[in-house]
N, C-alpha and C positions, 0 to 999 in steps of 0.2 A: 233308131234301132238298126242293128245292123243286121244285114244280109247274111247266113248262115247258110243258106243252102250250095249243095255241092256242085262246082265250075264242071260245066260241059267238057269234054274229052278232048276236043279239039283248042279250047282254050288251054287247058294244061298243058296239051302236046307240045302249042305254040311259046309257053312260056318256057315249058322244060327246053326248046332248042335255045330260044333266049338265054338264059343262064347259062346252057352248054356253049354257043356263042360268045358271050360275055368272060365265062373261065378260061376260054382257047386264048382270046384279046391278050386276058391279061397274061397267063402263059406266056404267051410270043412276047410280049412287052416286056416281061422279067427274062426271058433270055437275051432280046435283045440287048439290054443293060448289062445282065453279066458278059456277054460278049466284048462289049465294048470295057468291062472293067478287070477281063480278064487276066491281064499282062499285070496288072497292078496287085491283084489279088495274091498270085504266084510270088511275086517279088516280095508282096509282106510274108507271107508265110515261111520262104526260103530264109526271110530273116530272123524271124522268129525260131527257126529251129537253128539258125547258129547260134544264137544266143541262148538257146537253150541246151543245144552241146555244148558250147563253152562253159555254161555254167556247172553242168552236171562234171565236165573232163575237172575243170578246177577244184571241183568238191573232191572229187576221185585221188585226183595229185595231192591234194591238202591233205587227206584222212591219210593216205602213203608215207608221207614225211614223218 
């Protein structure tokens, strides 16, 4: 059966810094990754929106004609 009664104050405390701990970790580990994948990410996007103005400028010229 299990144990139901309520964890002492100082164990919560310790655990809530743990988790707090643990989200900072992963925090800095996901920046540090977009850091490093930053240059790449710019690049696609800057090409995605040419492709996307060109697409929309051709529709624009098209419906013109």
């Amino acid at each position: 059966m299990a144990d139901d009664s309520p964890r002492a104050l100082p164990q919560r405390f310790f655990r809530g810094c743990l988790y707090l701990l643990g989200g900072i970790v992963a925090l800095w580990l996901a920046l540090e990754l977009l850091a490093q994948l930053w240059g790449w990410i710019l690049l696609a996007a800057a090409i995605a929106l040419a492709i996307w103005t060109g697409v929309v400028s051709y529709q624009l010229w098209r419906d013109r004609r």
